[in-house]
C-alpha positions as CSV (number, residue, x, y, z in Angstrom):
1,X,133.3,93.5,68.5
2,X,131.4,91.9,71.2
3,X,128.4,91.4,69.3
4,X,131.0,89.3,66.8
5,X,132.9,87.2,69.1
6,X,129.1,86.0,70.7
7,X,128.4,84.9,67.1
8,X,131.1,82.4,67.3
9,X,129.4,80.5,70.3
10,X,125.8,79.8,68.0
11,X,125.3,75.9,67.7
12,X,125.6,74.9,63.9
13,X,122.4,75.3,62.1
14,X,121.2,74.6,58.6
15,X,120.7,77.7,56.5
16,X,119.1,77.2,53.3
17,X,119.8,79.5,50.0
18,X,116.5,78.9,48.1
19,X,113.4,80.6,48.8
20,X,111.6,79.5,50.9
21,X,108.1,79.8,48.5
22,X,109.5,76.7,47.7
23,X,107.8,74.7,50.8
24,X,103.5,75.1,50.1
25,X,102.5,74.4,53.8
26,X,99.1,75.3,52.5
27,X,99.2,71.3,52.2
28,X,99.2,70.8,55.9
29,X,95.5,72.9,56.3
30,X,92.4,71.4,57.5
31,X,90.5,74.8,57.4
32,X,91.1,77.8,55.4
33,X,90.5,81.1,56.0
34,X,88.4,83.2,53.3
35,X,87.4,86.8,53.0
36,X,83.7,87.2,53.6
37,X,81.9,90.5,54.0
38,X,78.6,90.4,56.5
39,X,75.9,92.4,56.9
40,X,76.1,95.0,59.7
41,X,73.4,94.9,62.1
42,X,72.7,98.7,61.4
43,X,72.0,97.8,58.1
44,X,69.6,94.5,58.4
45,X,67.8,97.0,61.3
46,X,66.9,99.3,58.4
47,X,64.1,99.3,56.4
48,X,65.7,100.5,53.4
49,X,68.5,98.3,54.1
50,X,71.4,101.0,53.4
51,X,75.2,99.6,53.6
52,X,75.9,102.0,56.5
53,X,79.4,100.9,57.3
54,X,80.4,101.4,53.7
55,X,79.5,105.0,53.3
56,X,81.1,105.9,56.9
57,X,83.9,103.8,55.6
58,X,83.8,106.1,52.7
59,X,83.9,109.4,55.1
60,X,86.4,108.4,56.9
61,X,88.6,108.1,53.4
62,X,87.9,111.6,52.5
63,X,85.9,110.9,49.6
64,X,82.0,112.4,50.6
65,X,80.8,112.0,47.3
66,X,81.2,108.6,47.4
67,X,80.0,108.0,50.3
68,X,76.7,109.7,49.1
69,X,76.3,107.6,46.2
70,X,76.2,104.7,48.5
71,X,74.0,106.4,50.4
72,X,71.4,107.6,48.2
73,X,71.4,104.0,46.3
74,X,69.1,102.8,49.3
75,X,67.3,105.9,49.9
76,X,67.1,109.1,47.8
77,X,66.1,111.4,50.4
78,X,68.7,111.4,53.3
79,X,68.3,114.9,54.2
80,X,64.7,114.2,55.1
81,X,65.3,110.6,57.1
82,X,68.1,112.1,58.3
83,X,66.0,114.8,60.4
84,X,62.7,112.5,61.0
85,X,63.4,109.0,60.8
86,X,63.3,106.7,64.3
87,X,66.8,105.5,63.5
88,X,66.1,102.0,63.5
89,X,69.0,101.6,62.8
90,X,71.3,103.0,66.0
91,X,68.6,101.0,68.4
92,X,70.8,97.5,66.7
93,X,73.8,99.2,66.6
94,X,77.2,96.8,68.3
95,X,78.9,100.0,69.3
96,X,75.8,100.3,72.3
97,X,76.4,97.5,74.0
98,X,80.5,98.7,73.8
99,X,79.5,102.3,75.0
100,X,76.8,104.6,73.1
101,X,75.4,103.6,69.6
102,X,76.7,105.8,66.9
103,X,74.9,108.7,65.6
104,X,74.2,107.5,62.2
105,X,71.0,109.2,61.9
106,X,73.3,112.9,62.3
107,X,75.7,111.5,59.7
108,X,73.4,110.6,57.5
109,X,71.9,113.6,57.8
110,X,75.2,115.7,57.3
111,X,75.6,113.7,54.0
112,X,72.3,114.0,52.7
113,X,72.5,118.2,53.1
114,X,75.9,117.8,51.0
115,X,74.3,115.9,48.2
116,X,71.0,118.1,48.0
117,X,72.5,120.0,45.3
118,X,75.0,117.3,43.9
119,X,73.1,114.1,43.1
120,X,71.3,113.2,40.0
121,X,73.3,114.9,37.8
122,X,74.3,111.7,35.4
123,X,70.6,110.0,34.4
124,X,69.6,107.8,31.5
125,X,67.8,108.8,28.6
126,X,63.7,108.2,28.5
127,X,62.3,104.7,27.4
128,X,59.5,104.2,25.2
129,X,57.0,103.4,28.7
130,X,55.4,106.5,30.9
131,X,54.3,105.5,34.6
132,X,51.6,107.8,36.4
133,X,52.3,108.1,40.2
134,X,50.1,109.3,42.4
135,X,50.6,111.0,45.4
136,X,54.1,112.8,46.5
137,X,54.6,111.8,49.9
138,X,57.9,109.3,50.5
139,X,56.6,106.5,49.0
140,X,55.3,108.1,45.5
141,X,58.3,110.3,45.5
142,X,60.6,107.0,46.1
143,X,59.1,105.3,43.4
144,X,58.9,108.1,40.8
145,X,62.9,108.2,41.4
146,X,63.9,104.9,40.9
147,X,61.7,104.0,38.0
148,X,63.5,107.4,36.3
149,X,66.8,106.0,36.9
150,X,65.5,102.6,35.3
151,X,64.9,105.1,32.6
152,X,61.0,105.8,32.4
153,X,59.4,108.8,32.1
154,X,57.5,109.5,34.9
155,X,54.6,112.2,36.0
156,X,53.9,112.4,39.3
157,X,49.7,113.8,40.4
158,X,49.1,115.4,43.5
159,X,46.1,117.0,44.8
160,X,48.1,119.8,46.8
161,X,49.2,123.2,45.4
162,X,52.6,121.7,46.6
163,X,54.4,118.1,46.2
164,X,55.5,116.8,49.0
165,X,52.5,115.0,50.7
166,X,52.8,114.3,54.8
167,X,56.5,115.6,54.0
168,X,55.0,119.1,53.1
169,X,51.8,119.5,55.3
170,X,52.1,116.6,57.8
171,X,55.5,116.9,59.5
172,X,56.0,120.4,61.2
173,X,58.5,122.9,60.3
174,X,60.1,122.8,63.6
175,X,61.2,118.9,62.5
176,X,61.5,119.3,58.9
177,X,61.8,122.5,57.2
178,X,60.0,123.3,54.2
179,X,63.1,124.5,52.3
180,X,64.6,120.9,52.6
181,X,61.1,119.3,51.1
182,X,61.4,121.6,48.4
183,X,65.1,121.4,47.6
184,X,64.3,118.0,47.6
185,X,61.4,118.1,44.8
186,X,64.1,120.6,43.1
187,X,66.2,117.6,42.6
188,X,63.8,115.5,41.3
189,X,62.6,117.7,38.9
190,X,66.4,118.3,37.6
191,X,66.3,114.5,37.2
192,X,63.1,114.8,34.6
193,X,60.2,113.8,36.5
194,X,57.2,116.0,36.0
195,X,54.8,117.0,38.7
196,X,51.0,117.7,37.9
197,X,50.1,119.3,41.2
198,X,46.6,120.5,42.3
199,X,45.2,117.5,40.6
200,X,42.6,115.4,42.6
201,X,42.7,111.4,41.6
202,X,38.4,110.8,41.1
203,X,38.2,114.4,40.4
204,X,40.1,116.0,38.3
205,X,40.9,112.7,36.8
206,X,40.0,109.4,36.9
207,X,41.9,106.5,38.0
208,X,40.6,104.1,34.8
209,X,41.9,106.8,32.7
210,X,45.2,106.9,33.9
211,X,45.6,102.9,33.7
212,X,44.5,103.7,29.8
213,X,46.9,106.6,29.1
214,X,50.2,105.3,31.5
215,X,51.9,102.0,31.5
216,X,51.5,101.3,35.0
217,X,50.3,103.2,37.4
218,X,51.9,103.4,41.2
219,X,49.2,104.6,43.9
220,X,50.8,106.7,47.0
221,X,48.2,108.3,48.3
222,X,48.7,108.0,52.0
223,X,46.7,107.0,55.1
224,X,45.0,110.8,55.5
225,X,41.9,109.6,57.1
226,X,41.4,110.2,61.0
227,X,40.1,107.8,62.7
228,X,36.9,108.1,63.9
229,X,36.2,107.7,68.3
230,X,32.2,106.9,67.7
231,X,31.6,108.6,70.5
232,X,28.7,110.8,71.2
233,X,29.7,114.6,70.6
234,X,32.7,113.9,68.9
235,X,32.1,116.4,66.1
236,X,33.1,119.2,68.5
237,X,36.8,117.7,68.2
238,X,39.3,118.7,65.2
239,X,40.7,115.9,64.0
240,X,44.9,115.6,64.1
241,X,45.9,115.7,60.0
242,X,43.8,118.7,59.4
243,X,45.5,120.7,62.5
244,X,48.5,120.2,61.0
245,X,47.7,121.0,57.4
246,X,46.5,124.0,58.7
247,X,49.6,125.4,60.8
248,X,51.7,124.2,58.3
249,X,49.4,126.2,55.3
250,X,49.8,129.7,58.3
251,X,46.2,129.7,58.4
252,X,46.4,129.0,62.2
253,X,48.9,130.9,63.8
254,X,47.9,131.4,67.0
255,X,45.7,129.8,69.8
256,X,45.0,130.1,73.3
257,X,43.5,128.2,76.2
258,X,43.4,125.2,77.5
259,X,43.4,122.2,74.6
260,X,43.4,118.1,74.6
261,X,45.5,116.1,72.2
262,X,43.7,112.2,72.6
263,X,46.2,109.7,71.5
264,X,49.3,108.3,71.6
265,X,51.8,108.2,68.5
266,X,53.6,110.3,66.2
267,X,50.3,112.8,64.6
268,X,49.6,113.4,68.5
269,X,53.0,114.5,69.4
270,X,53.5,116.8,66.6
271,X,49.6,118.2,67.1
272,X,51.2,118.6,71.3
273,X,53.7,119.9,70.3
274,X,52.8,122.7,67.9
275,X,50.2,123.8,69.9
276,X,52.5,124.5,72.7
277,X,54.6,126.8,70.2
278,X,51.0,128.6,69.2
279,X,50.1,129.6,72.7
280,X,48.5,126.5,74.5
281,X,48.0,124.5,77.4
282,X,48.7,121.0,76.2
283,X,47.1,118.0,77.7
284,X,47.4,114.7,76.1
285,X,44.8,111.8,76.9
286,X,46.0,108.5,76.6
287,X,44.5,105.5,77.5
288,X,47.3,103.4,78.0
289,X,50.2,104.3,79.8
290,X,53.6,106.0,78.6
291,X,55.7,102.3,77.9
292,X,52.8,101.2,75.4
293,X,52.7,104.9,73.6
294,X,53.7,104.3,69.9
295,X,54.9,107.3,69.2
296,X,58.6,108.0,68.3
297,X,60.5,107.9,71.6
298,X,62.5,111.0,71.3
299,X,59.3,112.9,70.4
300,X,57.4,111.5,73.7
301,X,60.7,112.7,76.0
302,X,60.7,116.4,74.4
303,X,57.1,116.7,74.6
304,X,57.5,116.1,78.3
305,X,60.6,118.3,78.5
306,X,58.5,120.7,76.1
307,X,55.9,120.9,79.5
308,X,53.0,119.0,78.3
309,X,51.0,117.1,80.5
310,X,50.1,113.6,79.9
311,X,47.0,112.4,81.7
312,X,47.7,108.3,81.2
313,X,44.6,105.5,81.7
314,X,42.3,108.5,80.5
315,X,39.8,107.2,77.6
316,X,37.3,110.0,76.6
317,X,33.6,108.3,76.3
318,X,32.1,111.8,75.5
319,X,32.0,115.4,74.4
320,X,29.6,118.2,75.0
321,X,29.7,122.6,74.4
322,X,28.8,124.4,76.8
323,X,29.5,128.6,76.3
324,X,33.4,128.5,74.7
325,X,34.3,125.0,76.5
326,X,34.1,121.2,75.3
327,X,33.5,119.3,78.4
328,X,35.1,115.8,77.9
329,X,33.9,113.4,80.0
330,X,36.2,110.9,80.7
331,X,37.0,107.3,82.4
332,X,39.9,106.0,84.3
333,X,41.8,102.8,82.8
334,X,43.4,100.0,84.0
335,X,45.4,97.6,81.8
336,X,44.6,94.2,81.3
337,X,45.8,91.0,79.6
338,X,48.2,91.6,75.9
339,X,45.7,92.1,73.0
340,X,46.2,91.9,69.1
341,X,48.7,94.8,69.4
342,X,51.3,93.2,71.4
343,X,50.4,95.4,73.8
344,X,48.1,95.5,77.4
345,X,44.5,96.0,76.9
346,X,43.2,99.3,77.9
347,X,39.7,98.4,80.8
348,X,37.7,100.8,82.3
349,X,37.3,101.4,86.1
350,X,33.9,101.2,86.7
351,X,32.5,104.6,88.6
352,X,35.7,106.6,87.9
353,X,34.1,108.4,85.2
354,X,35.0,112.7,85.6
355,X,34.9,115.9,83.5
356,X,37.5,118.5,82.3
357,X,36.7,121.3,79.9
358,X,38.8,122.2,77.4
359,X,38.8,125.4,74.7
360,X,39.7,122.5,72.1
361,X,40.5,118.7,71.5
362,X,42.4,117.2,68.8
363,X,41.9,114.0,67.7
364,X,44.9,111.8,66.7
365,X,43.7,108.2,67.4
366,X,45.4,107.1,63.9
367,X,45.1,107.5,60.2
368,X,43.0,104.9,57.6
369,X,43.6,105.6,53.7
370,X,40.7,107.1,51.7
371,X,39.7,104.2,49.8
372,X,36.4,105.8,48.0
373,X,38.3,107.1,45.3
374,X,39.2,103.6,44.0
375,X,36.6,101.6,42.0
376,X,35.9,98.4,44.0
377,X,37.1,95.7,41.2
378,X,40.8,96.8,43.0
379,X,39.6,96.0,46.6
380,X,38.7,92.7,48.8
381,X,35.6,92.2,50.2
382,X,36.7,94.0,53.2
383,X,37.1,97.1,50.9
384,X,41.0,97.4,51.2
385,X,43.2,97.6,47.8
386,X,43.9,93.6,46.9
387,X,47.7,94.1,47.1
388,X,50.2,91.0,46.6
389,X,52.0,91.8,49.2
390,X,56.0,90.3,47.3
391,X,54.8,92.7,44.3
392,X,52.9,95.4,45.9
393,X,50.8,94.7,42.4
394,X,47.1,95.4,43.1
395,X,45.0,92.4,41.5
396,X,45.5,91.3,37.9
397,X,46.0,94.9,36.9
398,X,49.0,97.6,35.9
399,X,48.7,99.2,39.2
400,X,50.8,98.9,42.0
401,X,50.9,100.7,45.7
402,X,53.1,101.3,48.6
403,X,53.6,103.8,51.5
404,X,51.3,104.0,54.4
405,X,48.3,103.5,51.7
406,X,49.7,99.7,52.0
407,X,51.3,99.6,55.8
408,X,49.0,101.9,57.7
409,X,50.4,104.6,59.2
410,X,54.3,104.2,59.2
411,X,57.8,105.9,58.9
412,X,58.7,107.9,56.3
413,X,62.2,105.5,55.8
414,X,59.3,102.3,55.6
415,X,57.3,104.6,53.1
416,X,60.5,104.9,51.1
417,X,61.3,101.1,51.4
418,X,57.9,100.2,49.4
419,X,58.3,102.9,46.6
420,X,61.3,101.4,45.6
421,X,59.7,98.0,46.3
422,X,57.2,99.0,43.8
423,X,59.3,100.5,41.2
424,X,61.7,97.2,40.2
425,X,58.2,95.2,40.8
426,X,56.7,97.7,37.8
427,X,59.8,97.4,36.0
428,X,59.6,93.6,35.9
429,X,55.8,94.1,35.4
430,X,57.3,95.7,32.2
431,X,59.2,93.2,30.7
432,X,62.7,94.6,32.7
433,X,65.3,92.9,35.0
434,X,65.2,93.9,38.6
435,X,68.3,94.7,39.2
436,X,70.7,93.0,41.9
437,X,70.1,93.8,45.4
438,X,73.2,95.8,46.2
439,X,72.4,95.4,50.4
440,X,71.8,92.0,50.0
441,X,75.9,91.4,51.6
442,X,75.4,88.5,53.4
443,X,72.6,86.2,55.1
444,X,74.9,86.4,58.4
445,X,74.5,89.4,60.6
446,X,77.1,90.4,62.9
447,X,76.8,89.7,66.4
448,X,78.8,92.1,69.6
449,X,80.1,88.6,70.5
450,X,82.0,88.2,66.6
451,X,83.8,90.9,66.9
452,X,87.3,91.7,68.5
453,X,87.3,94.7,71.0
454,X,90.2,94.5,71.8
455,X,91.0,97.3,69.0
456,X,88.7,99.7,69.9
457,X,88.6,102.3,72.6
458,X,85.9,103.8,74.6
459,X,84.9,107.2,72.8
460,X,82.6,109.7,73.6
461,X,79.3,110.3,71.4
462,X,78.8,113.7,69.2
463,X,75.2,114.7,69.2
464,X,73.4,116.7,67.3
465,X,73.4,120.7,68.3
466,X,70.1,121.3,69.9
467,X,68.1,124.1,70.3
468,X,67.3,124.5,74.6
469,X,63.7,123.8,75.8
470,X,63.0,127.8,76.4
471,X,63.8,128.6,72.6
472,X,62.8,126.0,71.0
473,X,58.8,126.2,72.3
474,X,58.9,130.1,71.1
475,X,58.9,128.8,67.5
476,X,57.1,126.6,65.1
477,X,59.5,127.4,62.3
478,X,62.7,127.3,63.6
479,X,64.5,123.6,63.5
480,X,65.3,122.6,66.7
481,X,67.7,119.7,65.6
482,X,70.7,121.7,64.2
483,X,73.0,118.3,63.4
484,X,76.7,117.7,63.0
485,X,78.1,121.0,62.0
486,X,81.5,120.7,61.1
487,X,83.3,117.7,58.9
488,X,85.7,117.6,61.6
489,X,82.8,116.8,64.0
490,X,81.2,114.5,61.4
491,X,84.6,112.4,61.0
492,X,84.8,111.9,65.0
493,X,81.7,110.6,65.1
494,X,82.4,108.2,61.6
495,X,85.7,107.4,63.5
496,X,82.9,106.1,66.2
497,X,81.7,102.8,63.9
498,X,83.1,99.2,64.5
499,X,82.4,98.9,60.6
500,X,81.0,95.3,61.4
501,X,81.3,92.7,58.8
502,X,82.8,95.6,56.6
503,X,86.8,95.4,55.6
504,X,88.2,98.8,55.6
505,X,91.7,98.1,54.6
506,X,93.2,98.3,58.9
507,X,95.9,95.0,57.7
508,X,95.4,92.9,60.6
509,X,95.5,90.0,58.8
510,X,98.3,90.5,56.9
511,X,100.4,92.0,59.3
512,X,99.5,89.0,61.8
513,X,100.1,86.2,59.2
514,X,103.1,84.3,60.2
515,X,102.9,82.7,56.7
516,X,102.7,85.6,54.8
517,X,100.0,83.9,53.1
518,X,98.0,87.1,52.6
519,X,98.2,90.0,50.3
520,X,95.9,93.4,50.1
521,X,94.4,94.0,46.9
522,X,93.6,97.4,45.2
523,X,90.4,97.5,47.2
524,X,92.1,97.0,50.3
525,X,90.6,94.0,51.0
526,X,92.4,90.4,51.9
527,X,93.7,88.1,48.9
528,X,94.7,84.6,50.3
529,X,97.7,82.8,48.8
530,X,96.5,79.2,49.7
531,X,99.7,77.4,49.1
532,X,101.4,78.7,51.7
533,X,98.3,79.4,54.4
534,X,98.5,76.5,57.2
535,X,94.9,77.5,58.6
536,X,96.2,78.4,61.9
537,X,93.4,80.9,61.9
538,X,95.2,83.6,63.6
539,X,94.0,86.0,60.9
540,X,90.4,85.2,61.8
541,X,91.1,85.7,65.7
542,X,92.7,89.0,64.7
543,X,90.3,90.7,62.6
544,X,88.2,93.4,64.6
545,X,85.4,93.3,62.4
546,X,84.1,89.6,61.1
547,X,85.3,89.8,57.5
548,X,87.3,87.0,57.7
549,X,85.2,83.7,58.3
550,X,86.6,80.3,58.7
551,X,85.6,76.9,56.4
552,X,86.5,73.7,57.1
553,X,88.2,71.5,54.6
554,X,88.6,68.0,55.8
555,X,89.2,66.1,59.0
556,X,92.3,64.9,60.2
């Protein structure tokens, strides 16, 4: 009764019985609001430009197949990137300037493993056109797969007993097991490409006749070439690739003594590396210091924790036998002004010249592509393939390249980037549409400073399962990286993404609207009822993630 008799002491007011959709103070507006999905940061880091907040959005709804459609639309082989690839990607990534960058590498590898045996299950039927790739590492595999969903029939050459390429016998087991190379070949096959394996490009057949018999012709054939030191005993050193191809094959299983690894990126970790596993003492040679190294990062800080030694500002200048020792001799570096590399030059300290034997050096000084199998009315008078480099066409001709054969040596994500590159590029060549560039969200990439923290707590990061220093260097075949391992494990870390520039449905704006000027539609996104939204832009202040951009109208 209280409550009543205070209602007898309100001042008169007017109370009005129509609705009140009757009063449009969209009029009053001199900016409006609109709904505009950007590019994440994650996403414009990666080379094969995948829509990473989508799919995580996508895990986090339950609905994993989903999310690996969106996935595998950008690259086909997430199971392998997911284990080997740099992760561009989490080095851009908002959520490490908040507190750790998500592991999107681990989730992506989580979903690839749950598609192996799902995905290409729906394709189109064959064309009328056949294309000849050659080569199976990333970038020949890449393109074979998109120009069969574009509906050619494709055959795929390689010179191995295996396909696969650098996949197969350039990456060690420890890093990338074979049984996920050749689940991934399994799927490909199910998808109707045919591979033509043991078959040597200007051997067992000739490039000319393959431009004859195919439509267009894509040419993967890798950088798989060491690089030669021209230095004087040099023959007495095995050269990186080769080392490799020959653990990998089991026809080294063993070694002993003292060995040098000379260089400084990604063939000379996994060469440290595997010979640590076999038996050795590792030394690597470097002549610049660790900060200019280009290897992966992660690889150079478990090689260290592996217990290999780097000797840094140490050139080799010569080699020599003597009994069951090479004695390298060696000279001290200093560095010097930035060269063409972005990097500081490597100069030798006069008289500090010294000796170490060694029961074996590796070289690994970097890869060039093999370019005598290709006639020279494809190259340039520096004898390189004459590549357009928007078409990846090589001269006025049906074939086309990509992979490291085009980039030097590279990741296997970049190697993936140019197949499918190449394939829309053949399938205009062909008389087809490319077809829309589905990553292509927005020219604006969102910055830390766009979005609204304020909504997001502090969360700790889930890494992957590893294997501990003393068991992983007892074995060349068992994966050290385990991954996520549960779903529930995968969704924490999903839970972990600021989504930038992505909507995923959280309402903000609509429950913040004092207007009610803004509905949700079926996808969960924000509709904007103009005629009764006065631009007071709290919905853009509001939302956590950048979708909702501001455009002004007129001045006042």
């Amino acid at each position: 009764m209280e409550k009543m008799e205070g209602l007898k002491n309100l001042p008169e007011a007017p109370v009005s019985l129509l609705s009140t959709l009757i009063n449009k103070t969209g009029s009053w507006r001199n900016i409006k609001p609109v709904f505009v999905e950007k590019t994440a940061p994650c996403t414009e880091a990666c080379p094969a430009h995948i829509l990473i907040p989508h799919y995580i959005d996508k895990i986090l709804r339950g609905t994993m197949d989903e999310a690996g459609e969106i996935l595998l639309r950008e690259n086909p082989f997430p199971s392998i990137t997911g284990r080997v690839c740099p992760h561009f990607c989490e080095s851009k990534c908002n959520r490490g300037e908040f507190d750790k960058s998500v592991g999107i590498r681990e989730i992506e590898r989580y979903v690839g493993d749950y598609m192996l045996d799902k995905k290409w299950q729906n394709v189109p039927k064959y064309n009328d056109k056949n294309i000849a790739v050659v080569g199976s590492g990333p970038a020949g595999l890449s393109c074979a797969h998109y120009l069969r969903t574009l509906g050619y029939k494709v055959v795929v050459f390689e010179k191995d007993e295996e396909a696969g390429g650098v996949l197969r016998y350039g990456i060690p087991e420890y890093r990338l097991p074979k049984r996920i190379v050749r689940k991934e070949i399994d799927a490909l096959n199910r998808e109707g490409i045919e591979f033509k394996t043991g078959t040597s490009i200007g051997k067992d057949i000739a490039l000319q006749n393959l431009q004859k018999e195919y439509d267009a012709v894509f040419l993967g054939t890798g950088a798989i070439l060491e690089r030669k030191m021209n230095i004087s005993g040099e023959e007495f050193f095995q050269e990186g690739l080769t080392f490799l191809r020959n653990v990998l094959t089991e026809k080294i299983k063993e070694v002993q003594g003292k060995y040098g690894v000379i260089g400084g990126g990604n063939v000379a970790m996994d060469v440290a590396r595997t010979l640590l596993r076999l038996g050795a003492e590792v030394h690597i040679l470097y002549r610049r210091t660790e900060q200019e190294m280009p290897a992966i990062r992660e690889e150079i800080e478990k090689a260290k924790q592996d217990g290999i030694i780097f000797d840094f500002l140490t050139q080799p200048v010569e080699a020599k036998k003597s009994d069951n020792e090479i004695i390298v001799k060696s000279i001290k570096m200093k560095l010097g002004e930035v060269d063409a590399s972005g990097r500081r030059k490597p100069v030798p300290i006069e008289g500090s010249e010294f000796e170490e034997g060694f029961n074996g050096v590796i070289s690994a000084i970097g890869e060039v592509a093999d370019m005598s199998i290709f006639s020279d009315e494809l190259k340039n008078d520096k004898g390189w393939l004459d590549i357009a480099n928007e078409t990846l066409r090589v001269k006025a001709s049906n074939v086309f390249a990509g992979g490291d054969l085009v980039l030097g040596p590279a990741t296997v994500v970049e190697a993936i980037a140019t197949g499918k590159k190449a394939a829309f590029n053949v399938h205009k060549f062909l008389g087809g549409n490319i077809p829309e560039e589905k990553s292509k969200i927005s020219d604006e990439v969102v910055g830390f400073e766009k979005l609204n923290l304020a909504y997001f707590e502090h969360l700790p990061r889930i890494n992957s399962k590893e294997l501990s220093v003393s068991e992983r260097i007892k074995s060349i075949t068992e994966e050290e990286s385990k991954g996520i391992q549960t779903e529930e494990e995968l969704k924490k870390e999903a839970d972990r993404c600021f989504s930038c520039g992505h909507c995923n449905g959280c309402g903000n704006c609509w429950v913040f609207c004092p207007d009610m000027a803004i509905k949700m539609n079926e996808d969960g996104n924000p509709e904007y009822i103009y005629d009764y939204c006065k631009g007071c832009a709290i919905c853009n202040s509001e939302c956590p993630r950048y979708v909702v951009s501001l455009v002004k109208e007129r001045e006042f």
